[in-house]
PDB file as gemmi writes it, atoms N, CA and C in Angstrom:
CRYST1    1.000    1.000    1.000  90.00  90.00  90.00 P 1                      
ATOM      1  N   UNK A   1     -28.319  90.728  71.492  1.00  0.00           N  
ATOM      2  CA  UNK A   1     -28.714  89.450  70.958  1.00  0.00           C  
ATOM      3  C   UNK A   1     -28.033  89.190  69.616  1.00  0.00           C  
ATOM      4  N   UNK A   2     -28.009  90.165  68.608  1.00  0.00           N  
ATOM      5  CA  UNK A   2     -27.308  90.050  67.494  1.00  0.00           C  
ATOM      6  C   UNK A   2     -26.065  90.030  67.771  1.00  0.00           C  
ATOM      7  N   UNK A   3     -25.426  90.349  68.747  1.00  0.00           N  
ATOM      8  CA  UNK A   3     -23.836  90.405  68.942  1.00  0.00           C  
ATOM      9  C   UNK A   3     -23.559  88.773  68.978  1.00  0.00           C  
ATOM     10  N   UNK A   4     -23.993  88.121  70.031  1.00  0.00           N  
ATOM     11  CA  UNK A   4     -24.356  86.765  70.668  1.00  0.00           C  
ATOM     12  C   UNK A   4     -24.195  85.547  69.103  1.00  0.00           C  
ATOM     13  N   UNK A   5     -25.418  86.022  68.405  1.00  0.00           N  
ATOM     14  CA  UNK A   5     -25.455  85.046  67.114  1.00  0.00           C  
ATOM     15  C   UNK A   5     -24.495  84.984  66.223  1.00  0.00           C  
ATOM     16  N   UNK A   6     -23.902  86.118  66.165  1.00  0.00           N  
ATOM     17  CA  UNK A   6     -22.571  86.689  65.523  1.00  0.00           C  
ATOM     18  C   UNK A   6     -21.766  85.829  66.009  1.00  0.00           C  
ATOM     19  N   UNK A   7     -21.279  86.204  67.277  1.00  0.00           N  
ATOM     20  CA  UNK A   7     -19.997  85.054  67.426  1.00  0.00           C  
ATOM     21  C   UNK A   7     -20.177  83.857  67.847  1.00  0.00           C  
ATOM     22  N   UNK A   8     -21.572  83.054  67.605  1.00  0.00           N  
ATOM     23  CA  UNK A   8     -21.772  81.694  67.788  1.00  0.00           C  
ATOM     24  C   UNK A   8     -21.662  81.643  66.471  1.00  0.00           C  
ATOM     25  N   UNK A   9     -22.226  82.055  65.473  1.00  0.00           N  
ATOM     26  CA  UNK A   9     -21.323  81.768  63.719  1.00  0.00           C  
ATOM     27  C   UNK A   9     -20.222  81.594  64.084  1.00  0.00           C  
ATOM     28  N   UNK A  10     -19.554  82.603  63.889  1.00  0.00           N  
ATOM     29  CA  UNK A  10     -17.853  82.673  64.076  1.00  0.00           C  
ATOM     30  C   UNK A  10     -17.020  81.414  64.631  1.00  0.00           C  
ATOM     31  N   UNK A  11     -18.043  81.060  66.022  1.00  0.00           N  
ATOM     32  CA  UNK A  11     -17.451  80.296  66.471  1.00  0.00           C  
ATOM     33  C   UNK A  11     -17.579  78.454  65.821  1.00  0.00           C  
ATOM     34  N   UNK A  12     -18.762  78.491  65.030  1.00  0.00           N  
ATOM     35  CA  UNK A  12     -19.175  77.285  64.584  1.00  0.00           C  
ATOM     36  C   UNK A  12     -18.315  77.104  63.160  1.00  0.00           C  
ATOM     37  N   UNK A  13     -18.405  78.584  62.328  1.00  0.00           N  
ATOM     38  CA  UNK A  13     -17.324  78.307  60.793  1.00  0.00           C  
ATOM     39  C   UNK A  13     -16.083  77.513  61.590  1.00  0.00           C  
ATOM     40  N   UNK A  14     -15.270  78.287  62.659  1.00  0.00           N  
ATOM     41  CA  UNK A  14     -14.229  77.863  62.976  1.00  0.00           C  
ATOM     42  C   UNK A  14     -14.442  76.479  63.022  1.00  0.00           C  
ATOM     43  N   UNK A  15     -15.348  76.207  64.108  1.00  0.00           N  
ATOM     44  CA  UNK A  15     -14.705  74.877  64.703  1.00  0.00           C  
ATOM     45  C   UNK A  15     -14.909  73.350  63.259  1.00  0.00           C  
ATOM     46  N   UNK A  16     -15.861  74.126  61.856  1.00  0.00           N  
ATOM     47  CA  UNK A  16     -16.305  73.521  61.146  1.00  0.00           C  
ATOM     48  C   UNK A  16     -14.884  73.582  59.914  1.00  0.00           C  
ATOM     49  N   UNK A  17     -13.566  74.754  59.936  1.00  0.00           N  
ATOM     50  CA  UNK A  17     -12.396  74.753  59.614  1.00  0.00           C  
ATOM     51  C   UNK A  17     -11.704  73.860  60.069  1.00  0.00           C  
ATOM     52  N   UNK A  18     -11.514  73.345  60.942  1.00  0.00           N  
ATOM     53  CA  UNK A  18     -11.020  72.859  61.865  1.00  0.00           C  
ATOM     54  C   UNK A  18     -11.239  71.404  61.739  1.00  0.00           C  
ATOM     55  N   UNK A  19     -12.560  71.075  62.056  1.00  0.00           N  
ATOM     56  CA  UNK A  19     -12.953  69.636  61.914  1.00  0.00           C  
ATOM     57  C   UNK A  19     -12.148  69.042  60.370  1.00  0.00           C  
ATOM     58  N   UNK A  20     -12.171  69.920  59.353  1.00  0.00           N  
ATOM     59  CA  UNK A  20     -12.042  70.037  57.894  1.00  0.00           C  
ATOM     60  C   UNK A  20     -10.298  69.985  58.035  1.00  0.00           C  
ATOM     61  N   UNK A  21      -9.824  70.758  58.730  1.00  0.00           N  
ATOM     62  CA  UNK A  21      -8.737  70.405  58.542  1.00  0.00           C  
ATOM     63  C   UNK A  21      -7.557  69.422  59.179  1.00  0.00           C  
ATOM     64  N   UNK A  22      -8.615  68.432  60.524  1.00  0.00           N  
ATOM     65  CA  UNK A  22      -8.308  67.629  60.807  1.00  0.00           C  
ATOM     66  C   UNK A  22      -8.540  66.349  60.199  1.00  0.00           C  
ATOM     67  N   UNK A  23      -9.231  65.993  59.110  1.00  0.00           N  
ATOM     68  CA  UNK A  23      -9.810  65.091  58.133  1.00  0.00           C  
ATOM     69  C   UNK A  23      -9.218  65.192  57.177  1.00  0.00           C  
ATOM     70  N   UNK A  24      -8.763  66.357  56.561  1.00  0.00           N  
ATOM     71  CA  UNK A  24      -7.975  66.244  55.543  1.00  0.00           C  
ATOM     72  C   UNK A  24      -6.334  65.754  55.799  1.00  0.00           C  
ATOM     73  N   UNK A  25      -6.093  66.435  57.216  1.00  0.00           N  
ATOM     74  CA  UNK A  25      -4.017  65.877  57.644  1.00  0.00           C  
ATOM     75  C   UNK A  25      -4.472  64.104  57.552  1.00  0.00           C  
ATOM     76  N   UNK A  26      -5.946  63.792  58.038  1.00  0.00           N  
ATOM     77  CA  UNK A  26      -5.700  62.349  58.459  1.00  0.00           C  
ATOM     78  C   UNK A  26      -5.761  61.763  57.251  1.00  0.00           C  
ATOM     79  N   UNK A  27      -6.645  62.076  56.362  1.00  0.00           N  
ATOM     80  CA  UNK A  27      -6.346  61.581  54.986  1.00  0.00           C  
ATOM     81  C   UNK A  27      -5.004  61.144  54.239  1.00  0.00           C  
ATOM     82  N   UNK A  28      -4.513  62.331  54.634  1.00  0.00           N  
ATOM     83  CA  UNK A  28      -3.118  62.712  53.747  1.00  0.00           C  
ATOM     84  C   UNK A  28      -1.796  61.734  54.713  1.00  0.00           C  
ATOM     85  N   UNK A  29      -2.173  61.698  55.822  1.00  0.00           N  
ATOM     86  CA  UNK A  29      -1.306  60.772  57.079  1.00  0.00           C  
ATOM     87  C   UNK A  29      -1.001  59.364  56.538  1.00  0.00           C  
ATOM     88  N   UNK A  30      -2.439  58.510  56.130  1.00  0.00           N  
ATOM     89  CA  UNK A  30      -3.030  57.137  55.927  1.00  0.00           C  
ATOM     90  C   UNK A  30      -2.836  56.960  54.028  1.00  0.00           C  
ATOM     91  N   UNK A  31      -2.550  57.924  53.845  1.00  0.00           N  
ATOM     92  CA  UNK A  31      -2.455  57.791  52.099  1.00  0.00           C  
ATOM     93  C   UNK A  31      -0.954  56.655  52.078  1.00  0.00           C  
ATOM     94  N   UNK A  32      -0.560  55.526  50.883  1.00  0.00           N  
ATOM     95  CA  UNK A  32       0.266  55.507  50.688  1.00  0.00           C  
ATOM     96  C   UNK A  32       1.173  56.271  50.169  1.00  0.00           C  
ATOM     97  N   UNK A  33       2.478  56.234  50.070  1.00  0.00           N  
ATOM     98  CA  UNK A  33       3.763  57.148  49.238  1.00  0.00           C  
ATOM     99  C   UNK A  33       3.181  56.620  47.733  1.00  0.00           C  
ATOM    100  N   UNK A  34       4.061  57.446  46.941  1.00  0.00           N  
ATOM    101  CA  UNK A  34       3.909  57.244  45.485  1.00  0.00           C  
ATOM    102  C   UNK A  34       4.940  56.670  45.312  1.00  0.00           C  
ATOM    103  N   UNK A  35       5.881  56.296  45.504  1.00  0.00           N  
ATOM    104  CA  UNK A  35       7.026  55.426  45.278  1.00  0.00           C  
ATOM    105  C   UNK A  35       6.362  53.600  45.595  1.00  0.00           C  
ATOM    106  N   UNK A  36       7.323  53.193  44.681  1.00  0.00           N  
ATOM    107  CA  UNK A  36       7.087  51.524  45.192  1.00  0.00           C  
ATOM    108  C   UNK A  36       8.239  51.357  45.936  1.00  0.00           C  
ATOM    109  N   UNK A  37       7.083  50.465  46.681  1.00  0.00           N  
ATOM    110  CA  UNK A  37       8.555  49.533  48.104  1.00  0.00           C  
ATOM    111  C   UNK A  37       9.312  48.447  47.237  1.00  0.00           C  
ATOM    112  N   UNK A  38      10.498  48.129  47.055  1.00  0.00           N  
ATOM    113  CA  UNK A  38      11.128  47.198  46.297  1.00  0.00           C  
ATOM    114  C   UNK A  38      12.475  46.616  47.135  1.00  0.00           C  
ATOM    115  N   UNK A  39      12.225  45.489  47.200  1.00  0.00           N  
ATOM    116  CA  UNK A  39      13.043  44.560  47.941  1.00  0.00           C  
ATOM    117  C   UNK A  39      14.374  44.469  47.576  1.00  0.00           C  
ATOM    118  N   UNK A  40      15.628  44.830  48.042  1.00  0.00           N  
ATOM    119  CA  UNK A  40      16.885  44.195  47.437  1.00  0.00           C  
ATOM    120  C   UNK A  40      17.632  43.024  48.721  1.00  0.00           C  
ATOM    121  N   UNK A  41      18.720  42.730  47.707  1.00  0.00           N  
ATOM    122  CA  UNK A  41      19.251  41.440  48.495  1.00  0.00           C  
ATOM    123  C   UNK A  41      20.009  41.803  49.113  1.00  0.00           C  
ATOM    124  N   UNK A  42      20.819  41.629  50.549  1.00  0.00           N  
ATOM    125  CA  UNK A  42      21.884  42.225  50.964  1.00  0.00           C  
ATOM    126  C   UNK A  42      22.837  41.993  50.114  1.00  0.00           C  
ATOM    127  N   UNK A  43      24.213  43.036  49.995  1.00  0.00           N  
ATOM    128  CA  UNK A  43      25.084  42.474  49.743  1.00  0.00           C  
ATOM    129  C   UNK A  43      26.723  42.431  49.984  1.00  0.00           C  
ATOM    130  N   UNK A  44      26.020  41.944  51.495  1.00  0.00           N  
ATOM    131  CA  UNK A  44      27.232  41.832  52.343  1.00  0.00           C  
ATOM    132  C   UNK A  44      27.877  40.053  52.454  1.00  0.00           C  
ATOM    133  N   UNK A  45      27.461  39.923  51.429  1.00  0.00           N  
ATOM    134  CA  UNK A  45      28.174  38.596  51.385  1.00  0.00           C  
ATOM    135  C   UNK A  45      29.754  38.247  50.263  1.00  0.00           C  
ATOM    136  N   UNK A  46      29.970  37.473  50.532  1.00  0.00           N  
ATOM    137  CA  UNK A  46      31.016  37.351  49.558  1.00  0.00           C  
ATOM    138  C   UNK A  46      31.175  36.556  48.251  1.00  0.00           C  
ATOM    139  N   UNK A  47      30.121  35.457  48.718  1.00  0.00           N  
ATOM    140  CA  UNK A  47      29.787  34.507  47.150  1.00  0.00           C  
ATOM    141  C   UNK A  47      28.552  33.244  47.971  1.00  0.00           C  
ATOM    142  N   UNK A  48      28.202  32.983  46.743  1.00  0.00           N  
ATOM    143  CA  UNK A  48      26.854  32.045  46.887  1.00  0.00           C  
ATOM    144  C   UNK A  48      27.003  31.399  46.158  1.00  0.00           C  
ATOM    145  N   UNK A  49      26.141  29.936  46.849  1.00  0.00           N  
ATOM    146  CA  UNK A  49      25.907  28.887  46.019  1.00  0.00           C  
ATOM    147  C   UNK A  49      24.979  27.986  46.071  1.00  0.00           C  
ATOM    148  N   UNK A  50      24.827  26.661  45.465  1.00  0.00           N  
ATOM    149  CA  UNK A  50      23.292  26.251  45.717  1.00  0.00           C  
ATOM    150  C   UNK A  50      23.535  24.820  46.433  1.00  0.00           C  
ATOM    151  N   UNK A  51      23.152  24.086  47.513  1.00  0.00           N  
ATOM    152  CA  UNK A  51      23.763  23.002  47.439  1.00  0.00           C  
ATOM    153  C   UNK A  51      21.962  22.313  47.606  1.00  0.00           C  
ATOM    154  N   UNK A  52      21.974  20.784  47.449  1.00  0.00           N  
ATOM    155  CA  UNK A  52      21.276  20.208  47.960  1.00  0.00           C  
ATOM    156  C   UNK A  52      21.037  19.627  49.896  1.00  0.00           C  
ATOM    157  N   UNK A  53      19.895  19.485  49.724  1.00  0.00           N  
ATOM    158  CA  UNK A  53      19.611  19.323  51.194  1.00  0.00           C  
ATOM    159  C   UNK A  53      18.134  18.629  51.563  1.00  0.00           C  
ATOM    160  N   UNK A  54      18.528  17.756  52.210  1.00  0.00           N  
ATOM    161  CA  UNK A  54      17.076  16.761  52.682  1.00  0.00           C  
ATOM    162  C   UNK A  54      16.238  17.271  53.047  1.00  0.00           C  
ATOM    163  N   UNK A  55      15.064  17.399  53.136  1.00  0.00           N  
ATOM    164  CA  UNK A  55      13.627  17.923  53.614  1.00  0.00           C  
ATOM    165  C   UNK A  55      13.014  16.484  54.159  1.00  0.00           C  
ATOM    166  N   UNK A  56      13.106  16.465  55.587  1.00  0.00           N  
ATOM    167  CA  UNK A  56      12.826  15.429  56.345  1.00  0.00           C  
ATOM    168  C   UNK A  56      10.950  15.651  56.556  1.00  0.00           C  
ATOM    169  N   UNK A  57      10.174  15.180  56.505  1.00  0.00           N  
ATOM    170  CA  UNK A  57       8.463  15.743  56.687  1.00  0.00           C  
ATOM    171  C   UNK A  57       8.256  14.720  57.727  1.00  0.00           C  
ATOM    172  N   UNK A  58       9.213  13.961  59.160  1.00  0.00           N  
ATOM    173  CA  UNK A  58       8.702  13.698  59.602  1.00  0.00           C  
ATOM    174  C   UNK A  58       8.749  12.034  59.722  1.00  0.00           C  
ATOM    175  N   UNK A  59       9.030  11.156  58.876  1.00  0.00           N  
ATOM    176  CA  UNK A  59       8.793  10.196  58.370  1.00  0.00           C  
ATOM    177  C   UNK A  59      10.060   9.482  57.842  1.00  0.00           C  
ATOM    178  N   UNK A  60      11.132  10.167  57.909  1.00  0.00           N  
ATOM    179  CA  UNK A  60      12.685  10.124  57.015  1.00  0.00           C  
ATOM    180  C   UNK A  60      12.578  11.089  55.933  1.00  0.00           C  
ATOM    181  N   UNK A  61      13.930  10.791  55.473  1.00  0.00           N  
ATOM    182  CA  UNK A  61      14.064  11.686  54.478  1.00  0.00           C  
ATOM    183  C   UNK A  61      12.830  11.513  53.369  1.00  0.00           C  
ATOM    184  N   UNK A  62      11.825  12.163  52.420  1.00  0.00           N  
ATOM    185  CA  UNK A  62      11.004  12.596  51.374  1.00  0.00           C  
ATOM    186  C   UNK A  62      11.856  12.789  50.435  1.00  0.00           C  
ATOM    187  N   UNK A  63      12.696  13.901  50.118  1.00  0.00           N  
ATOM    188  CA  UNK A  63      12.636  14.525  49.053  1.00  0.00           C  
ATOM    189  C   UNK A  63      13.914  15.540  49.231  1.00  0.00           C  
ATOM    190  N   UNK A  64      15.128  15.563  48.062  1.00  0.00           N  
ATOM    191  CA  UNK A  64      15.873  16.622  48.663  1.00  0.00           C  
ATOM    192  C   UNK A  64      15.352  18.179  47.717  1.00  0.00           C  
ATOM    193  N   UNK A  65      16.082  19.430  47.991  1.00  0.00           N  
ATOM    194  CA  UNK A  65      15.759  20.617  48.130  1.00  0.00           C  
ATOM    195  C   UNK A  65      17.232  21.243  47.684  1.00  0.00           C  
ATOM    196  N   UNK A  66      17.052  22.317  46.317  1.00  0.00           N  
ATOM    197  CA  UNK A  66      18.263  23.235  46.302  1.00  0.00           C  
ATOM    198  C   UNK A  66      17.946  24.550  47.905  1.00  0.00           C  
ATOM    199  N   UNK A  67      18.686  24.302  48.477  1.00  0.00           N  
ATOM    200  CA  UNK A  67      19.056  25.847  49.084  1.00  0.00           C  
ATOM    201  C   UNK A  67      20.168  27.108  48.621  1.00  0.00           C  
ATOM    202  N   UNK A  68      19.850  27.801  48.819  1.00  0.00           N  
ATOM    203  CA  UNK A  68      21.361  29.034  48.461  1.00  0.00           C  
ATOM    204  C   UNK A  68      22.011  29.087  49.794  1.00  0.00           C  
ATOM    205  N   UNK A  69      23.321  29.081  49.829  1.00  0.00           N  
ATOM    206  CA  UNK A  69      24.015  29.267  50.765  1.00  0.00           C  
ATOM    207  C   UNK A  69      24.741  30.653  50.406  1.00  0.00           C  
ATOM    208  N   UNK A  70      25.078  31.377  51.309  1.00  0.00           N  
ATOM    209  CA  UNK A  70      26.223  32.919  50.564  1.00  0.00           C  
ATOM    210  C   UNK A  70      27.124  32.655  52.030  1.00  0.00           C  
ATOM    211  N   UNK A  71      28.290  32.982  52.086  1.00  0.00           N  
ATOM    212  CA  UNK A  71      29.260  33.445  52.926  1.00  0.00           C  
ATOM    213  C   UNK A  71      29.314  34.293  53.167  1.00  0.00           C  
ATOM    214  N   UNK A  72      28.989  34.819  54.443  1.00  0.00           N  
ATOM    215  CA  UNK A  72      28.926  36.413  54.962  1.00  0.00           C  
ATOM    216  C   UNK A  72      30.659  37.099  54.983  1.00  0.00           C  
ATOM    217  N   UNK A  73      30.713  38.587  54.849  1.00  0.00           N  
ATOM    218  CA  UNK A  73      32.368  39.290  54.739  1.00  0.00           C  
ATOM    219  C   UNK A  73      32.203  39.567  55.843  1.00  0.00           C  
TER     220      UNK A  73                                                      
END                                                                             
């Protein structure tokens, strides 16, 4: 009988290691990085510029709009 209780401990620390160390990978999985994400611009273009351009809402022209244009290399 004492043998029995023995390795139902054994077997419960484990599976209670275990649970513990599946909670902690998931923690550590779902964490963000310590780095910041930071956006750059491509720069596979060759030159840019700004031109104007109509913004139609439907109704005729409203209102015009700078856009950037770049020329791809």
């Amino acid at each position: 009988m004492a043998e029995n209780a023995l390795s139902l401990n054994k077997t419960v620390v484990l599976f209670g290691l275990v649970a513990c160390a599946m909670i902690v990978a998931a923690i550590v999985v779902t964490m963000p990085s310590a780095g910041r994400l930071e956006a750059h611009e491509r720069s596979t273009y060759r030159s840019c510029h700004t031109e104007q351009v109509p913004l139609d809402e439907g109704y005729g022209i409203s209102r015009m709009a700078e856009r950037r244009v770049c020329d791809e290399l």
